[in-house]
Structure formats: C-alpha cells, structure tokens
TORZABA-824177 format. One record per residue (C-alpha): residue number from 1; residue in one letter; x, z, y. Coordinates in Angstrom, 3 decimals, decimal comma. Example, Ala and Ser with C-alpha at 12.3 -4.5 7.8 and 13.67 -1.06 7.14 Angstrom:
% TORZABA-824177
  nr rest        X        Z        Y
   1    a   12,300    7,800   -4,500
   2    s   13,670    7,140   -1,060
% end
This chain:
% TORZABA-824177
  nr rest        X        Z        Y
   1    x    0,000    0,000    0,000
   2    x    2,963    0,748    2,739
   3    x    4,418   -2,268    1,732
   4    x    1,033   -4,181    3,118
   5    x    0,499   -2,539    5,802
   6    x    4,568   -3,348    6,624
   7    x    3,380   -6,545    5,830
   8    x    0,362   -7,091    8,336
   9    x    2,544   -4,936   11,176
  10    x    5,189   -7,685   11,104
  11    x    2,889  -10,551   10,378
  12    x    0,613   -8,759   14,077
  13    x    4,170   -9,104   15,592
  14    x    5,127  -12,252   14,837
  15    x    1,586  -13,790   15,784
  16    x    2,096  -11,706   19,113
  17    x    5,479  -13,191   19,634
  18    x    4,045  -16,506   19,602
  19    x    1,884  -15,971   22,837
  20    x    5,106  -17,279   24,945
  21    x    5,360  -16,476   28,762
  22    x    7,442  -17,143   31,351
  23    x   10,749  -14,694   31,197
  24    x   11,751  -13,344   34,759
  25    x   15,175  -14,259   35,289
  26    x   17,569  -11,490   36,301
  27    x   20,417  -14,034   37,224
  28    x   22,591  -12,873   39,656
  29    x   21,395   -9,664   40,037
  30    x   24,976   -7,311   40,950
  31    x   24,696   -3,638   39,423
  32    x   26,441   -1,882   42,194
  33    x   27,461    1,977   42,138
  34    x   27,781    3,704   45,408
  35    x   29,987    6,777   46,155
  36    x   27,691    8,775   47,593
  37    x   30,061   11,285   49,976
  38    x   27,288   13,573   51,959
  39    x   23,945   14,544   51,221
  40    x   22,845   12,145   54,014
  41    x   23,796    9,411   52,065
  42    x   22,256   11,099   48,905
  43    x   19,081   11,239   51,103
  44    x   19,412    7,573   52,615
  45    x   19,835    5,790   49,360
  46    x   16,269    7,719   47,765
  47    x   14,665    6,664   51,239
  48    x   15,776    2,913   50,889
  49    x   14,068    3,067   47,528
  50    x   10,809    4,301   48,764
  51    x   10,944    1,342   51,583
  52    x   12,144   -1,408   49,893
  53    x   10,985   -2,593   46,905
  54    x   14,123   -5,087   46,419
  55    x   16,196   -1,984   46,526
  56    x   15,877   -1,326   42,325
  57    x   17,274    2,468   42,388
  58    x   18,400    2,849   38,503
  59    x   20,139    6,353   38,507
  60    x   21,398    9,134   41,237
  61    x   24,047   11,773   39,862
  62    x   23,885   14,610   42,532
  63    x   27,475   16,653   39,957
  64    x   30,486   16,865   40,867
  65    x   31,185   13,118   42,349
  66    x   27,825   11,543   43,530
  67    x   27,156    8,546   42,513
  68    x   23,798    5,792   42,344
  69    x   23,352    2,731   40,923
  70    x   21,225   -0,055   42,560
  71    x   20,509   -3,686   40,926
  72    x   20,394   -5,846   43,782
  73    x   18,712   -9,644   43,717
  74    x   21,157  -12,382   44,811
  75    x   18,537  -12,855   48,134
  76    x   19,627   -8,811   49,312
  77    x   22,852   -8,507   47,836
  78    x   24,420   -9,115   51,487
  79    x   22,328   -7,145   53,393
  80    x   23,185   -3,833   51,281
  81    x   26,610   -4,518   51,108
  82    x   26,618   -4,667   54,797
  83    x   24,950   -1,543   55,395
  84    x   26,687    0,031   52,927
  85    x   29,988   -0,829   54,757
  86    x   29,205    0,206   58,103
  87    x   27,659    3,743   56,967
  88    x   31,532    3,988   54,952
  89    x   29,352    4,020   51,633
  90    x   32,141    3,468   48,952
  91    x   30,971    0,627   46,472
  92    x   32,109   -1,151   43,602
  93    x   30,365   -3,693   41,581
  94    x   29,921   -2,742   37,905
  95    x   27,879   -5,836   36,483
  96    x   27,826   -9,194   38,380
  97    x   25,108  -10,589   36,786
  98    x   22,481   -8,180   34,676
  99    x   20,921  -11,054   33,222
 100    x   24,097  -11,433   30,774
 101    x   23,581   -7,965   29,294
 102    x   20,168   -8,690   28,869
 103    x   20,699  -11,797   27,075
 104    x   23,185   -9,910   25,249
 105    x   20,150   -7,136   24,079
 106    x   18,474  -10,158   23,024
 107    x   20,440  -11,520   21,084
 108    x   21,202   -8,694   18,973
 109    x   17,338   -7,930   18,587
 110    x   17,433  -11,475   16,945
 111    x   19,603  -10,385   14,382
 112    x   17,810   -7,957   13,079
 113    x   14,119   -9,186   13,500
 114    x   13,668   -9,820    9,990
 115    x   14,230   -6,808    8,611
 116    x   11,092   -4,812    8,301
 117    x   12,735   -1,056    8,756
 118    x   12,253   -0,565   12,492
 119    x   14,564    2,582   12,534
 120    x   17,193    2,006   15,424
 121    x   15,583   -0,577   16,585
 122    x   13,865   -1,869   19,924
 123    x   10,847   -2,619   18,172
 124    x    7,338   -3,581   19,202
 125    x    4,365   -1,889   20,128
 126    x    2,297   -3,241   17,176
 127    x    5,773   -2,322   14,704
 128    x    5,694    0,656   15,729
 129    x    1,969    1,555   15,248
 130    x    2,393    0,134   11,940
 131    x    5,253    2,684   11,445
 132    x    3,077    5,454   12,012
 133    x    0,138    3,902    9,893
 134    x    2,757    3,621    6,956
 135    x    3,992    6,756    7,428
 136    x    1,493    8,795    7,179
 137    x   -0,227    6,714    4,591
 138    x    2,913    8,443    2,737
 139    x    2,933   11,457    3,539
 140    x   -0,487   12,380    3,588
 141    x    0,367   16,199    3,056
 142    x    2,306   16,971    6,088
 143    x    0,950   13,975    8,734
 144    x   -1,713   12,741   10,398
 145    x   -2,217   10,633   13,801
 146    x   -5,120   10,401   15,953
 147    x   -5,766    7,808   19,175
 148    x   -5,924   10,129   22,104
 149    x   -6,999    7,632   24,772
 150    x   -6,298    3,478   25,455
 151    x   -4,858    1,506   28,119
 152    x   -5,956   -0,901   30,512
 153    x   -5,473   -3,353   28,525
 154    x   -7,072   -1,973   25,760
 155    x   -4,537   -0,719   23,584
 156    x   -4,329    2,401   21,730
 157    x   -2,619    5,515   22,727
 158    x   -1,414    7,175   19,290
 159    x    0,291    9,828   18,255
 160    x    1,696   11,244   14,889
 161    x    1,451   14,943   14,117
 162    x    3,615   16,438   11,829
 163    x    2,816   20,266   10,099
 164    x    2,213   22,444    7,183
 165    x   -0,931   24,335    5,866
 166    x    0,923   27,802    8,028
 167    x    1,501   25,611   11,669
 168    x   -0,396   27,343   14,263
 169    x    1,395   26,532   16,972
 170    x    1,956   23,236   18,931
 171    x    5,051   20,911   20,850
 172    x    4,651   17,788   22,759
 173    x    6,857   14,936   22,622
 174    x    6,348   11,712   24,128
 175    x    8,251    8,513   24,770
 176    x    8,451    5,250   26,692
 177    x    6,630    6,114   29,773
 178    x    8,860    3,982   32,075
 179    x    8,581    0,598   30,371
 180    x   12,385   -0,421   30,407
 181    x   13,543    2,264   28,940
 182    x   13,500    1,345   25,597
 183    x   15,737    3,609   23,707
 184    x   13,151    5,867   24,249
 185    x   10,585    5,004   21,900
 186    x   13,291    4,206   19,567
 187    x   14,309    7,394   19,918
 188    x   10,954    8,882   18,680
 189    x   10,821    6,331   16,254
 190    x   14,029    8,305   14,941
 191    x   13,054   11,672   14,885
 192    x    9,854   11,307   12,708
 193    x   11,510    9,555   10,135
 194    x   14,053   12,503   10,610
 195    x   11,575   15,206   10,402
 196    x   10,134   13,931    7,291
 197    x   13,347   13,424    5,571
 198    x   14,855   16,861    6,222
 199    x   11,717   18,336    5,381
 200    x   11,313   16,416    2,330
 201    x   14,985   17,411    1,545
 202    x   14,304   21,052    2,310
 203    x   16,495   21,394    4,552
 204    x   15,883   25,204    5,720
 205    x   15,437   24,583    9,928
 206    x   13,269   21,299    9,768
 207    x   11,549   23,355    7,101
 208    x   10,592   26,540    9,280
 209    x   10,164   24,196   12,647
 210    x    6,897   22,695   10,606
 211    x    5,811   25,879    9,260
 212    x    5,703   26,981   12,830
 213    x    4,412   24,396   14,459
 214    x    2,241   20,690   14,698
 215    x    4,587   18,907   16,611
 216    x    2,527   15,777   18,323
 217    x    4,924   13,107   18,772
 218    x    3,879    9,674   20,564
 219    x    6,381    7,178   20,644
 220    x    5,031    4,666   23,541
 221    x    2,946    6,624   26,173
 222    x    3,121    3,294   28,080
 223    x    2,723    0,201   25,661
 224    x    0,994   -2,312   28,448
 225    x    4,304   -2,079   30,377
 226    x    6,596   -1,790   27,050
 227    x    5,101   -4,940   26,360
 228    x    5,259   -6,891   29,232
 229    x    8,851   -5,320   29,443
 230    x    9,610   -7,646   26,196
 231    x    7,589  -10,665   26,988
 232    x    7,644  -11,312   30,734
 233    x    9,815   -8,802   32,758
 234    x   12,744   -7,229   31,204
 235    x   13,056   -4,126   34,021
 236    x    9,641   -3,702   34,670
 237    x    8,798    0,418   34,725
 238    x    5,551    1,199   35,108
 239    x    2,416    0,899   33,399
 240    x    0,125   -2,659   33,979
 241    x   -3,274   -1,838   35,590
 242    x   -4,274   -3,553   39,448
 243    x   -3,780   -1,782   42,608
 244    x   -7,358   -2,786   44,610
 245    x   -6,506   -4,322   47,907
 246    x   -2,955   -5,147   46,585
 247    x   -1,526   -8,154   44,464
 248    x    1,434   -5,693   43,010
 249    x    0,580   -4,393   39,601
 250    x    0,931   -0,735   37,954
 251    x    1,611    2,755   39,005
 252    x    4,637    5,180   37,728
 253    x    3,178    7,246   35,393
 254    x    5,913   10,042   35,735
 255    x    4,359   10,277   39,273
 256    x    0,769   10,412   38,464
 257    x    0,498   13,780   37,372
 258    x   -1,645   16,328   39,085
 259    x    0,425   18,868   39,995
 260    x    2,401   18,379   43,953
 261    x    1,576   14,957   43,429
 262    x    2,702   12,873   46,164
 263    x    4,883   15,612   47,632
 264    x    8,085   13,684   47,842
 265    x   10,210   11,309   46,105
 266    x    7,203    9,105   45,190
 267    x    5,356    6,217   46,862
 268    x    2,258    5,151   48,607
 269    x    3,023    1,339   47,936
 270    x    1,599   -0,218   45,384
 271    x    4,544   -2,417   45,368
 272    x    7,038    0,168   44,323
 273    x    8,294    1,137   40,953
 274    x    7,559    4,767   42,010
 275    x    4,165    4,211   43,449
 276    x    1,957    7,231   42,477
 277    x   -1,390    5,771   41,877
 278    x   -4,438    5,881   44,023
 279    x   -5,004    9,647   43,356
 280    x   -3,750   12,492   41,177
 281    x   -4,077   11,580   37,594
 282    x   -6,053    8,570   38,743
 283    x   -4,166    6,301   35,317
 284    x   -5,687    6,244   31,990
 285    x   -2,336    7,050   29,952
 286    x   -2,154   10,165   32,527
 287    x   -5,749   11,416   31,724
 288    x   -5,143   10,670   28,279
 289    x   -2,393   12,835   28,173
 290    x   -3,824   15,621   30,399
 291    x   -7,308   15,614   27,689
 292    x   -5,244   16,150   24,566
 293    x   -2,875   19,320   26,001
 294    x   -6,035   20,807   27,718
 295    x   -7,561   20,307   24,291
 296    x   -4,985   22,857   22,938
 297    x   -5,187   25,250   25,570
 298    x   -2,618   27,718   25,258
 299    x   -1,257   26,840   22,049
 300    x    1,658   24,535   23,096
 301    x    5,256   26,098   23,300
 302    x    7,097   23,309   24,545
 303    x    6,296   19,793   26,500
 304    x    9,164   17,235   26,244
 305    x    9,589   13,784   27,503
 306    x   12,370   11,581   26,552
 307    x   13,617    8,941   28,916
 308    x   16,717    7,168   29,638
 309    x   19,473    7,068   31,269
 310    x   22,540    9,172   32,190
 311    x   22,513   12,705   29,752
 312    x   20,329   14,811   31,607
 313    x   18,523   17,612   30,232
 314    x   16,369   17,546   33,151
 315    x   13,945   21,448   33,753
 316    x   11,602   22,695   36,533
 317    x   11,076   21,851   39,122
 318    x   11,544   18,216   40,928
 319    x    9,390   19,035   44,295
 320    x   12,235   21,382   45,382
 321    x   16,125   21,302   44,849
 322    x   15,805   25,178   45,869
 323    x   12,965   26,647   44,208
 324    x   13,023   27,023   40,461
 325    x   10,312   29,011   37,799
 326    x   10,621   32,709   37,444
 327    x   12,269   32,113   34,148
 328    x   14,555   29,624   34,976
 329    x   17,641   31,163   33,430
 330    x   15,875   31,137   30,218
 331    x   14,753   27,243   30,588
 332    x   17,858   26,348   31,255
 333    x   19,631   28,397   28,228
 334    x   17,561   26,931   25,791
 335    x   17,932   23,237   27,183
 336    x   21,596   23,986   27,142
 337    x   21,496   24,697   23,250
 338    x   19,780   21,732   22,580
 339    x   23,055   20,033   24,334
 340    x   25,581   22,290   23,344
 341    x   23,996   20,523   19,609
 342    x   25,283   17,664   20,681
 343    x   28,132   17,771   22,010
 344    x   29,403   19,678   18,710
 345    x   27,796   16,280   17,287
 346    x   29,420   13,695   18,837
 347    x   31,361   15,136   21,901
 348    x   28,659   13,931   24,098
 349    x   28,117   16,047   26,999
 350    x   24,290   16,563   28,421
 351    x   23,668   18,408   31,745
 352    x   21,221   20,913   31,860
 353    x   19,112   22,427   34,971
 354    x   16,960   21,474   37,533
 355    x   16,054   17,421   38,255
 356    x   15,799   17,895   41,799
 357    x   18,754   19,835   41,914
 358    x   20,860   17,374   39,383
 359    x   19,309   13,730   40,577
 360    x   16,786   13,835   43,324
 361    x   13,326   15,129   44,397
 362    x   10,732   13,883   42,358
 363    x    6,617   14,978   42,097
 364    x    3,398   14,092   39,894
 365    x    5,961   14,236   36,925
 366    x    4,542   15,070   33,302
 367    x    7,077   17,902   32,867
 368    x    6,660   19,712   35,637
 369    x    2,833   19,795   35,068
 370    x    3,486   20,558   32,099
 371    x    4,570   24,173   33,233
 372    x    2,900   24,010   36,663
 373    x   -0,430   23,725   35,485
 374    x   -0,822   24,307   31,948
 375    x    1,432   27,464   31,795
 376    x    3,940   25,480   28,832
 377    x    6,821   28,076   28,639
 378    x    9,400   24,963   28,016
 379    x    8,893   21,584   29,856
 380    x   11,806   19,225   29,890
 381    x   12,760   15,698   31,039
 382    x   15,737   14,048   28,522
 383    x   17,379   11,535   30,082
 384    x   19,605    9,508   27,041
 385    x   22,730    7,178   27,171
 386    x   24,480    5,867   28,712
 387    x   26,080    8,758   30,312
 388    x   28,548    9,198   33,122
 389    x   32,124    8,442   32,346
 390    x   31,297    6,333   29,150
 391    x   31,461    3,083   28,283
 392    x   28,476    1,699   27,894
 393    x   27,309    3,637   31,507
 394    x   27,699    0,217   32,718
 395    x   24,630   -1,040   31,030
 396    x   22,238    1,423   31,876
 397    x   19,172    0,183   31,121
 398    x   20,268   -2,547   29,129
 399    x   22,067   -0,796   26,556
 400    x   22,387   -2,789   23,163
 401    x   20,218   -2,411   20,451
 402    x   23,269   -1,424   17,833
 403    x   24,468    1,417   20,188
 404    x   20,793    2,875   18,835
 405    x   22,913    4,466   16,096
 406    x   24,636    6,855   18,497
 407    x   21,470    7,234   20,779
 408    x   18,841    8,120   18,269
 409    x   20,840   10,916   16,356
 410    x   21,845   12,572   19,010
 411    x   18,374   12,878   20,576
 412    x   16,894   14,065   17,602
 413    x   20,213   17,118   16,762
 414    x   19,466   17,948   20,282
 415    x   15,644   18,607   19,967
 416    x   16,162   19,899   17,126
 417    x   18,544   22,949   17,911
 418    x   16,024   23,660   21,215
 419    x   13,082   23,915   18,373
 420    x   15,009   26,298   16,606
 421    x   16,410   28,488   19,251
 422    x   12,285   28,867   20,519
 423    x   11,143   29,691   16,351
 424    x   11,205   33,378   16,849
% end
C-alpha cells in the first residue's frame, strides 16, 4: 500500500510539473554584503528595506562584526553602490550573478528527481503530503495527521502528529513559512523520519520525548508560495493571496500574527516581502495556525519555527532589542542546549538569544505570539545554514540540495537535545 500511494505522490508531481510557467530570471542580480560599522547604518539598511521593494534584504548579523546581505537587480545595482559609498558603508560583492547558484540548485534537484525517497531533498508540496500519507499509513500506532486549515489557493494545511498511548502533553513545529527557504521543510521532512526511526529503534530519549508528548509537526505552513517558489519565482517569500486595491501579491506570514503586529520592522506595502497583511491575523495559514494552538489551550510546552538562514537560535522578543520575558535566562539556556547539541555534532556553532537583539526588530511573528499570547513557556525562531564564516554563507538562500545532508541532521540533534532538556 505505501508503495502506491509513493506511486500516485510522484505520478501528482510529475503531472504538476508539466503545468510549465514562465521562470523569473535572477540574471545579474549581485549578492552584496555590507559592513555595517554603527547602529545608524544597522538602522538605515532595515529602513531601505521597508521603502524599497528592489532593496531584497536577505540577512542582518547585529554579533560581533555587523554585517547584511542585499541581492540587488542589475537596474539598482548602481544606485546602492553609490549610496553605500558616500555613507563609507564597506561592501564587497559575494555572488555576481544569483541566477548561477540557482541554476546550480536546479540542476542537482534533477539528479535526484527519480528517486522516490524524498529525505534530504527539496521536494514538492504534493511529495511531501504523500510522505506524510505513507507514513502514517505505516505507522499507524504512533501517527496520525489531520488538515488544520487550506490556503488561498485551496490547498491543504497538514500536519503529522507523532505520540504514544501516555503523551499528554503537546510541541509545535512548523516549517516553510517564507517560501524560499527551502531547507526548511526539508528539514521537517528529516526529523519525522528521525523520530520514527529512533523510536522504532528504542532509542531511550526519542523514546521518553513521545511518551511525553504529541509533537505536531507541519512541514510547509506556506505551500501556495513554496510552490510558486519552484515553478515561477525562485526568491519569492511570502504566501500567494491578492492585496485589494494593489496588483502586488501575498503578505509575510511571520508578520501576520496578532500579537504587536505592525509595531516595527514590518510593512504597510503590499509590495514588500515584509508586508503584514491588511489586519492582524487577517491570512488563512495565520488563522489556521492560531485555531489549532487555541484548540490545545494550555497544553503546549514549546512552539518552534524553523527557517533559514545564518545559525540563529532566535527567542523573545523581536518588538524590542531591550525588553526580554521574565524568564529569559531560562529561554535562552535551553535554546543554547539545543546548540551546544550541535556544535558537539558537527562543530557548527548556533547563536542563541533575542532576534531583535541578534538581527533586527521584527513584529506579528509566530514565535513571539506564541509566548505573548498563548502563554507557550518556549517559543523559538531557528534560523539554519548557511552560517557566518562558512562556506556555503555565500549562497544563502540558494544553498544546494546535497548540502541537505549536513542541514537536516543538525536541525533535528538540535531539537532534539532542547526536547530533552524541557522532559522533566
């Protein structure tokens, strides 16, 4: 029977696949990464963002050097370099033409599209519903899934829950809610098959973890603008339903929530990748998500949102680089278990602590209504590779499929040593 339903997952896909649209080209388009020296410039470059819509912010590091990355079109490439040299802004170009790396993803997806395992793999929205159908066609003792709400355009929000007969408590874990961010649901993808296995091979932690708890997992919180990320527009971020009076499509979901929503570091134009929505959990995938934890009222321990990129272990709170939750200390110590796991892993090192503090202000996020107003002791924000300093930073979003091998395990040791330092 799982071999069928693999079967009419991959034959969904392929029929999908064969709706062709026109690819946006990213050619030309310079990565550049600015030295940020003051806080004024820290301040200027989220402002630009909010202003311009051709200014693509991709990631602020407010450690030790500051740093931002911007993808700029060939049409504004001047114009930024310009400013950026009369403010003193120290630049260098890391990637002279994006649309090489994402040729580059592409062509390794094509290597591996006929193999039906989807593990470490950027795979599809209908693969990886068919994942979940499989999987808990096969392991009908200790999973479920349920559709917790749809899109607007119509497609099914699902998650998997994993637990035993003695779970009687709850955690949250959701993926791909910024749509180019795709080693997120892989990711997710990851740590159920994970789960299962340890637990199937005893092992004594994954073991306990189910015993305690249901743990909801739902590997594409965004799947309009996942898929138009893979069909049509490569760096597209947010989800896919129409602004009224405006031709610009979506809304950021991780600004949608109700809690200081629209507070700072979000947008009132439509035409923005951070634009907030019309009103405070005005997006289906939002209210979706706000129904099922009010559904479990009180019984969730932990809220946890993967994303990507740069190895942040991001906590409470984004409206306020100076504020933090009365039990900060203890957020923070628990998130810095998770990446203590992996850097004894892997040597990969994670920051912990606040996301306004460590990258920039930020409101109407899922996390931080998460513990703002549902009272969830432990609400993070992980932000995976590429991380500062390596390699592959260079990529950022457009990491390469085979680097999932590095990506996945690491998310999944990490989450897992956070679970088990909350058990007792």
């Amino acid at each position: 029977m799982m071999k069928i339903l693999l079967s009419l997952g991959l034959l969904i896909t392929i029929l999908a696949s064969g709706h062709t649209s026109e690819q946006t080209s990213y050619d030309g388009y310079q990565l550049i990464r600015l030295y940020l020296q003051t806080e004024d410039h820290v301040k200027l470059v989220n402002d630009l963002e909010l202003a311009d819509t051709e200014f693509d912010l991709w990631n602020v590091a407010r450690g030790d050097q500051k740093t931002a990355d911007v993808l700029l079109s060939p049409e504004v490439f001047d114009k930024y370099t310009k400013i950026f040299d009369n403010l003193r802004i120290n630049y260098e170009i890391v990637n002279r033409n994006i649309q090489n790396n994402i040729n580059e993803q592409a062509r390794l997806m094509l290597e591996s599209k006929n193999s039906r395992n989807i593990l470490l793999k950027y795979a599809r929205y209908n693969e990886i519903l068919n994942f979940i159908d499989a999987t808990v066609f096969d392991n009908s003792d200790i999973a479920s899934s349920y559709i917790y709400g749809k899109t607007y355009e119509n497609r099914n929000l699902k998650a998997i829950v994993l637990k035993t007969p003695t779970s009687s408590r709850a955690i949250w874990i959701d993926c791909g809610i910024h749509a180019r961010e795709w080693v997120s649901p892989a990711s997710c993808v990851y740590l159920i098959d994970r789960l299962i296995s340890e637990y199937r091979s005893s092992d004594p932690t994954t073991v306990a973890l189910l015993n305690k708890w249901e743990i909801h997992i739902t590997p594409i919180l965004n799947p309009d603008g996942y898929e138009f990320s893979h069909s049509t527009q490569r760096l597209w971020r947010k989800n896919r339903s129409p602004n009224q009076g405006s031709s610009c499509i979506g809304t950021d979901l991780n600004r949608n929530f109700p809690y200081r929503w629209l507070t700072g570091g979000s947008s009132t134009n439509p035409c923005s990748d951070t634009y907030a929505g019309k009103s405070a959990g005005s997006e289906l995938e939002t209210q979706a998500v706000i129904n099922t934890i009010k559904q479990k009222n009180g019984q969730w321990d932990a809220f946890i949102s993967v994303h990507s990129y740069g190895n942040w272990w991001l906590t409470q709170w984004g409206h306020s680089s100076i504020e933090v939750p009365s039990d900060y200390n203890d957020i923070v110590a628990k998130g810095q278990i998770g990446a203590d796991a992996i850097k004894a892993f892997n040597g990969s090192t994670f920051i912990v602590g606040s996301s306004a503090k460590l990258l920039y202000v930020n409101t109407g996020s899922s996390a931080d209504w998460a513990k703002g107003a549902e009272n969830i002791q432990y609400g993070y924000v992980i932000e995976l590779r590429p991380g500062p300093g390596t390699p592959d930073y260079n990529f950022g979003f457009t990491l390469p499929e085979d680097r999932m091998k590095y990506v996945a395990p690491e998310c999944f040791l990490g989450i897992k040593a956070f679970l088990n330092s909350i058990l007792n």
